[in-house]
C-alpha positions in Angstrom: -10.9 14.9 3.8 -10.9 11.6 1.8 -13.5 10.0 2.2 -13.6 6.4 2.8 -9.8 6.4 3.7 -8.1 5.1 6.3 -4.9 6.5 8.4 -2.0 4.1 8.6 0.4 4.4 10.9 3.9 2.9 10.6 4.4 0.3 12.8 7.9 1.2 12.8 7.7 4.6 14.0 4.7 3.2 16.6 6.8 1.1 18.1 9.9 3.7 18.7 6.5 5.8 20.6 5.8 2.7 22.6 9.6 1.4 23.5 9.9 5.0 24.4 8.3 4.0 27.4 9.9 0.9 28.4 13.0 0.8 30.3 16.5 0.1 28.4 16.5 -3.3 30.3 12.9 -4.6 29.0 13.0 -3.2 25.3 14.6 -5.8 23.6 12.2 -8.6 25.2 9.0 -6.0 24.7 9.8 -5.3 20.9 10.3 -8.7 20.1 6.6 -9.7 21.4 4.9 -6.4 20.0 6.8 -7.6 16.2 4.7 -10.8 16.7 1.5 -8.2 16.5 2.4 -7.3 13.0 3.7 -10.9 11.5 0.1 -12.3 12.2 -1.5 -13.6 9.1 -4.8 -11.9 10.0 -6.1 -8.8 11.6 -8.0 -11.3 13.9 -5.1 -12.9 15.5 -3.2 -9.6 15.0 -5.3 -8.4 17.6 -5.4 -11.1 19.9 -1.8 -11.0 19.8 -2.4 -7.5 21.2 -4.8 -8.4 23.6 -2.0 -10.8 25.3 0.9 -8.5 25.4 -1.6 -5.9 26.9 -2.9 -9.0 29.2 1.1 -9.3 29.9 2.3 -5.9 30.2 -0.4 -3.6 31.3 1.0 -3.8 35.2 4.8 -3.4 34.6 4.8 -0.8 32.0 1.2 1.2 32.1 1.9 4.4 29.8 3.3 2.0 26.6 -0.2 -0.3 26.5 -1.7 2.8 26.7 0.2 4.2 24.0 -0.7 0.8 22.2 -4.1 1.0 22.8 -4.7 4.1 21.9 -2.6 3.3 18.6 -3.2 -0.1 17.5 -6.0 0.3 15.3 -4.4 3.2 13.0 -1.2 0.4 13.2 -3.3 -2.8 11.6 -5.0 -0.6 8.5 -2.7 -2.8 6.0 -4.9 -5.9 7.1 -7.8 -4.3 5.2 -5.8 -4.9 2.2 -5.5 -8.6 2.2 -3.9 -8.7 -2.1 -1.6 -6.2 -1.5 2.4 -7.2 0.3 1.8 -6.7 4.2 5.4 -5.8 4.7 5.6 -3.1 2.3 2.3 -1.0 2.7 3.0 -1.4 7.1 6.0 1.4 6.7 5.5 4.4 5.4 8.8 4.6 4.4 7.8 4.8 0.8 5.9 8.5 1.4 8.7 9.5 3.5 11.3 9.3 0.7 8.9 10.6 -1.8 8.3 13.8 1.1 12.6 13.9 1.3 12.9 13.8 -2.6 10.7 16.3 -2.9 12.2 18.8 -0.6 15.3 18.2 -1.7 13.9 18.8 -5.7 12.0 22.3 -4.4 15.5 23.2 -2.2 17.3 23.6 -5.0 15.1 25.9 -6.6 15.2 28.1 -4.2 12.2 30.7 -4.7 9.4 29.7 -7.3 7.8 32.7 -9.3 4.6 31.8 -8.3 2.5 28.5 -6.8 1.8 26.9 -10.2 5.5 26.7 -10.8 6.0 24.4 -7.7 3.0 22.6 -8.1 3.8 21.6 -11.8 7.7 20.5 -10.2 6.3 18.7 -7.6 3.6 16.8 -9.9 5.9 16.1 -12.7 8.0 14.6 -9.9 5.3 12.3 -8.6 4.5 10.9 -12.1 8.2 10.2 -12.7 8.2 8.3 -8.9 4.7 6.6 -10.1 6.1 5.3 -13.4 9.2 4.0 -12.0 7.1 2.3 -9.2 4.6 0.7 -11.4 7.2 -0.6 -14.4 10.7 -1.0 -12.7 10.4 -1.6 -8.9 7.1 -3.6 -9.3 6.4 -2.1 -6.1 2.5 -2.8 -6.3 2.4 -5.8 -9.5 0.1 -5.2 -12.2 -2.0 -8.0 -10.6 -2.3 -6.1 -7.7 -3.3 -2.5 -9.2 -6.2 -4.4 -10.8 -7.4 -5.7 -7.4 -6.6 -2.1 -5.9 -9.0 -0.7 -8.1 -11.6 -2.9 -7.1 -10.8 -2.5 -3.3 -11.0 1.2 -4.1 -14.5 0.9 -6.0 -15.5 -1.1 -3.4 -14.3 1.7 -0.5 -16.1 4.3 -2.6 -19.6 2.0 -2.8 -19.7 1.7 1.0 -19.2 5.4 1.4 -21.6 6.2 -0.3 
């Protein structure tokens, strides 16, 4: 519904899928290789990393390189976002405590009077989160939200 977006999937929760599929034995060995996917400086040798671990692993365990086939690209979006701290945008742990603080805010409420009454809650919320992101954490650097902008300009040219 975005256009121009991408879907990123966390590369944590992509690899619990894929080690779901290895046995008890290998997963300690198998998750350290498919880390080295992530840690790559580039999404070149990111997926060439990925090309040798399916090279190495497609025979013994067939249902997780397909699992990492079919999930690899949605797992390397951060790449396209060279400015921007690799480690932090990978997870999406971020959204998922925004999602839990949010529930947890509209829980206590119990039963809005109407829609506009959560919506306002749940947007005042995400300004508060936004400020505190932008001035305290430094989550994405000033720096960065300049070059953000232009990646987004730039996202919104080519769809266009």
């Amino acid at each position: 519904c975005f256009l121009g977006s991408q879907w990123q999937r966390c590369k944590v929760h992509f690899m619990r899928n894929l080690l779901a599929h290895i046995p008890h034995k290998e997963k300690k060995r198998f998750a350290q290789s498919l880390k080295q996917i992530w840690l790559q400086p580039d999404l070149k040798s990111a997926q060439r990393m990925a090309d040798l671990i399916i090279e190495q692993y497609e025979s013994r365990f067939p249902e997780a390189i397909d699992c990492l086939m079919r999930g690899l690209e949605d797992s390397l979006q951060f790449y396209h976002f060279p400015a921007l701290d690799k480690r932090k945008i990978s997870s999406t742990n971020t959204m998922e405590r925004l999602n839990k603080e949010i529930r947890r805010r509209t829980k206590v409420v119990g039963i809005f009077p109407s829609r506009d009454s959560y919506v306002r809650l749940v947007t005042c919320y995400v300004q508060e989160y936004t400020e505190d992101w932008i001035a305290g954490r430094s989550y994405f650097a000033k720096h960065n939200l300049l070059e953000m902008e232009s990646i987004i300009k730039e996202r919104q040219r080519i769809a266009a």
